[in-house]
N, C-alpha and C positions, 0 to 999 in steps of 0.2 A: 504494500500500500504506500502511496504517495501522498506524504503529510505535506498539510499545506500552512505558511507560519505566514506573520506580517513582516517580518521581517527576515531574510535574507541570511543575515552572517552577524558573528557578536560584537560588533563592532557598535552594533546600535543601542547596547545594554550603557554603554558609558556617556557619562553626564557630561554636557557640552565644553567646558573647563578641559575633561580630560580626552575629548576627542579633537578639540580643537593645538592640542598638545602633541598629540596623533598625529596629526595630519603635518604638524611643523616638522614634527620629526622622522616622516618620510620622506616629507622634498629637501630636508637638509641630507637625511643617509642618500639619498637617491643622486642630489646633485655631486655629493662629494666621492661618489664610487665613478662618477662618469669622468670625474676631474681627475681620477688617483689615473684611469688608465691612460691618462694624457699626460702622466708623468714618468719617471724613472722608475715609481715604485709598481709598475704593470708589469705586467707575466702574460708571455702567450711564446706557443711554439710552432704557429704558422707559418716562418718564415729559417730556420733553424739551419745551422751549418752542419750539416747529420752527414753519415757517412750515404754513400750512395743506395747501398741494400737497406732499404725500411725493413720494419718490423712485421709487415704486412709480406713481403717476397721472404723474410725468414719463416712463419708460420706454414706460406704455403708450399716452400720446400722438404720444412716436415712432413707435413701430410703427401707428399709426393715421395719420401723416402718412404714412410709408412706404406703407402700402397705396394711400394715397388717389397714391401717384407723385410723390412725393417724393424725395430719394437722402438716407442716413441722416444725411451731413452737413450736409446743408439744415436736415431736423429737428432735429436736436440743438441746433443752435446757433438756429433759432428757439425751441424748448422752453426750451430754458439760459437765454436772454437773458427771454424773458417770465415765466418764473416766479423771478428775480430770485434763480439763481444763483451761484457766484465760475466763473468761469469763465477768468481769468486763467492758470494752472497747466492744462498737456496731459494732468494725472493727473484734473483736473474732465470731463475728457472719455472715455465710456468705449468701446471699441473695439468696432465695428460688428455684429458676427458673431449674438448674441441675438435683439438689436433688428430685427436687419434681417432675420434669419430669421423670427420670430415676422411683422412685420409683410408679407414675403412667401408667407406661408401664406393658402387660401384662407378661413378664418376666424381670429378671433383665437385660439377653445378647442382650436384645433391644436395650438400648442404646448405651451400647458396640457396636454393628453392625452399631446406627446411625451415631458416633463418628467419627467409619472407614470410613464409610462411604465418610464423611466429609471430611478426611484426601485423603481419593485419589481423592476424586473431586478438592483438592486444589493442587496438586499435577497436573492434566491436566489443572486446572486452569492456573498454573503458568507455564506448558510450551507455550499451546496456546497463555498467555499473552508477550513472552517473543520473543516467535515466530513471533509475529507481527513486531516487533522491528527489525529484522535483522534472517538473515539465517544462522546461523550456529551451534556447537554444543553446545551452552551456554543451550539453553531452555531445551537439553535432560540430559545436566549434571545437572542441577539447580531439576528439576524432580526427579534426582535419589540421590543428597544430603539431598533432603529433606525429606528421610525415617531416616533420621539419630535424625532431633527431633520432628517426627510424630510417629517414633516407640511407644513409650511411649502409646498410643492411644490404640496399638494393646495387650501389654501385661496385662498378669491380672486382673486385677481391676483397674489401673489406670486412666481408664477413666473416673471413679467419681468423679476427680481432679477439678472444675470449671476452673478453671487456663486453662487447657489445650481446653476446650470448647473455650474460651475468645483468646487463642492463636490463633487458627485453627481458629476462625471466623474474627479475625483482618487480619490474611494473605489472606483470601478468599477474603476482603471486596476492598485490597488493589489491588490483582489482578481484580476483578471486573472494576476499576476504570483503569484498563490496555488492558481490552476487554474492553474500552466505554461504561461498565453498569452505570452510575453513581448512578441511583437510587437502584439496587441491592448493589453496595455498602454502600451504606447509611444505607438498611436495614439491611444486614450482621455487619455494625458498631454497630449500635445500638439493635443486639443480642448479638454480644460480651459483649455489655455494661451490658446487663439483665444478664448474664452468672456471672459477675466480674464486680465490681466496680474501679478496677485497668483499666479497659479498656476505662476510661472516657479520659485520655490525650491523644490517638488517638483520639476518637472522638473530642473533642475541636478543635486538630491538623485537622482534616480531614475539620472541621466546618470556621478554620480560611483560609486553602486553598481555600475553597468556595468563599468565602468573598472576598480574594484577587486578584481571578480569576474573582469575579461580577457573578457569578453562583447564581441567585437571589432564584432560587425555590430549586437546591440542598442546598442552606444555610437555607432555612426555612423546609426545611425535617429535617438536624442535628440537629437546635433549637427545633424544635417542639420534638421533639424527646427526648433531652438531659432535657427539661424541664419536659416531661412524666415519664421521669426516676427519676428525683430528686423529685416529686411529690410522685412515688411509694416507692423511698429508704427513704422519709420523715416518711410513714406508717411503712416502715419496723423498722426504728429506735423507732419510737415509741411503735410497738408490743414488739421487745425489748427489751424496756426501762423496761417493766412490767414484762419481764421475769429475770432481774436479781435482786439476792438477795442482801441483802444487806454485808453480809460475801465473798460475791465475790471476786475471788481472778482476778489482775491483773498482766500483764507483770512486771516484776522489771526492765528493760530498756523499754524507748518509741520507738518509730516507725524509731526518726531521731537518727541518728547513723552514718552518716559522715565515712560511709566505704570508701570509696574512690576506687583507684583503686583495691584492693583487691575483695573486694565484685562483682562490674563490672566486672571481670574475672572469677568468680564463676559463676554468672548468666550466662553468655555467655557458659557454661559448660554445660547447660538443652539440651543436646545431646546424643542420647543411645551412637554413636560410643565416643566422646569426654568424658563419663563419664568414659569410661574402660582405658581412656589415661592419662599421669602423665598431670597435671595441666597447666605447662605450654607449651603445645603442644594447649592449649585452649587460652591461651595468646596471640601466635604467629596466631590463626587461628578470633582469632576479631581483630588485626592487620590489619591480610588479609581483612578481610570482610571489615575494617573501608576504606583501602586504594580503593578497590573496588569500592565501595558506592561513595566514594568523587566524583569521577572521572565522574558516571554516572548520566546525565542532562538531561536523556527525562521525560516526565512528571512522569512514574512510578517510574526511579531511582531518582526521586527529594521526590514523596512520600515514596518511602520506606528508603530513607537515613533519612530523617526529623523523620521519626516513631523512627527509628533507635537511631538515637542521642537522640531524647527526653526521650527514656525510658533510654537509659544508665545515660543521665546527674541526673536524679531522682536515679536510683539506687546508685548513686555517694554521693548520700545524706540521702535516704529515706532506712531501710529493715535493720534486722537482720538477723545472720548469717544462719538461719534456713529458711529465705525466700530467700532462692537461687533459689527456683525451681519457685518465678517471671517469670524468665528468659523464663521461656516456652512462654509469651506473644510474645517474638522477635526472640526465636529461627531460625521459619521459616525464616522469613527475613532475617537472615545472611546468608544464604545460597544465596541471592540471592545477594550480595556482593563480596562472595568469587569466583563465576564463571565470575567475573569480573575482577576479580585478574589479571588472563594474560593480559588481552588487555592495562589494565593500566602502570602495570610494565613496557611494550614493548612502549608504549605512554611516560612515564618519559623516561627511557633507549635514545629512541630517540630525545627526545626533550635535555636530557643532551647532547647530539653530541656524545654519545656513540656510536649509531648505525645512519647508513643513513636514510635518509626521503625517501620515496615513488617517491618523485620525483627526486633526485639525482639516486635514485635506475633505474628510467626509461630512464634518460639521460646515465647511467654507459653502458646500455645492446644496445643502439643506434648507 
């Protein structure tokens, strides 16, 4: 059933003093993220002096060892070592399950086609989920933003990205729990998780909502699950551990790197349309999403705001300039922030005494 409320998003609960406080303190965080990426303190790897072999022709020559009867460990560490590299750190190494899927398909465009796949099912996922919620044209715009960082899926080779598996399967997992699947969700979490080891702090998040809700059997699905995984990523660090030499070359910065908001705006950037635009047009459009997100308290926009925030506060700390393309893990999700954009604005607006209430509006016309 589709509850029908006077007001929109919680934004309209707050007394005009404190919406009007709101609203400054959007256009000041908003103007001042667009100013930071016009300065020294911006991050983005658009442009990057990279060795010739991306990351993308390393993957797909795994899966092309693989095919040819290889075992994914052989490849990797032939690939890593000849294309020159750090291979030092178990994090340079990414876990099997993509790669070795992709490359045991009977052709390569298999997975490419599973991927799409993937991508527009998540895509009617998230209207149907959004649909439940209220009738309007939120769920058909939210559907058609979201080709903007699914595109990625559809060109080239890109889909040998694990990053983007891990993405598309976090947003499925999240609309799932929006149509009432709970346990679909669970298992969609915990392939994102197989796909990407980055994908564990949703699951944790997903695993503490459980808990907090008293959802006894979804909380021992994530457990059981998150333990199966550190169990398998235990083998995988120790196959390896044997696969690196001792001349191994390592990162020359570590992991934690304290980008701040520079980086956070970059990540927010893993957008086909948002990639072609000056930077900060990407600033003002996670603004939007943030402001979005806040406002919406049904159980979906509580999960996808929480996803939201926890992977930006990590990126806020964790990732070098070259792990911009993180971002793909949250991509989807902003999208479902920023079609929440109006209702919000129009809920501050009125709550400032900007605009009339609904009900002054019904006495006005009497």
């Amino acid at each position: 059933m589709i509850e029908s409320t006077t007001h929109a998003t919680d934004y309209a609960r707050l007394t005009p003093p404190a919406a009007r406080i709101v609203l400054c303190a959007i256009a000041i965080a908003s103007l001042l993220g667009a100013f930071l990426t016009l300065t020294p303190l911006q991050s983005d790897n658009l442009n990057p002096k990279r060795k010739a072999e991306s990351d993308v022709s390393l993957y797909a020559a795994e899966a092309e060892r693989i095919r040819n009867g290889e075992d994914y460990y052989s490849a990797a560490a032939a690939e890593l070592t000849k294309r020159g590299y750090p291979t030092r750190s178990v994090f340079n190494w990414r876990t099997p399950l993509p790669t070795w899927l992709v490359g045991k398909m009977p052709a390569f465009e298999w997975g490419k086609a599973l991927l799409c796949g993937m991508a527009v099912v998540l895509m009617l996922m998230a209207f149907e989920a959004l649909s439940r919620e209220e009738r309007s044209l939120k769920p058909l715009a939210c559907a058609l933003l979201l080709s903007g960082p699914l595109l990625p899926v559809f060109l080239d080779n890109l889909f040998v990205m694990p990053v983007l598996w891990a993405g598309v399967l976090i947003a499925m997992s999240i609309c799932a729990y929006g149509l009432h699947r709970p346990w679909l969700g669970v298992a969609l979490g915990l392939a994102s998780l197989a796909c990407r080891e980055l994908a564990l702090p949703y699951c944790l998040l997903a695993a503490a909502i459980a808990w907090r809700c008293k959802k006894r059997g979804e909380l021992a699905g994530w457990l059981i699950g998150i333990a199966v995984w550190s169990a398998l990523f235990a083998l995988h660090w120790w196959r390896v551990g044997g696969l690196i030499p001792p001349d191994a070359r390592s990162h020359p910065h570590g992991w934690l790197q304290f980008g701040g908001a520079g980086f956070v705006v970059s990540t927010a950037q893993m957008n086909a349309y948002l990639l072609l635009l000056p930077q900060w047009i990407t600033a003002l459009y996670l603004a939007a999403a943030l402001v979005g997100l806040a406002g919406w308290s049904s159980p979906l926009g509580i999960r996808v705001g929480l996803c939201v925030c926890l992977y930006l506060a990590a990126f806020a700390a964790v990732g070098q300039s070259f792990n911009q393309y993180w971002g793909a893990l949250i991509a989807p999700l902003l999208c479902f922030g920023l079609v929440r954009l109006p209702a919000s604005i129009r809920d501050l607006w009125r709550a400032a005494s900007f605009l009339p209430s609904p009900a002054c509006e019904g006495r006005a016309g009497s």
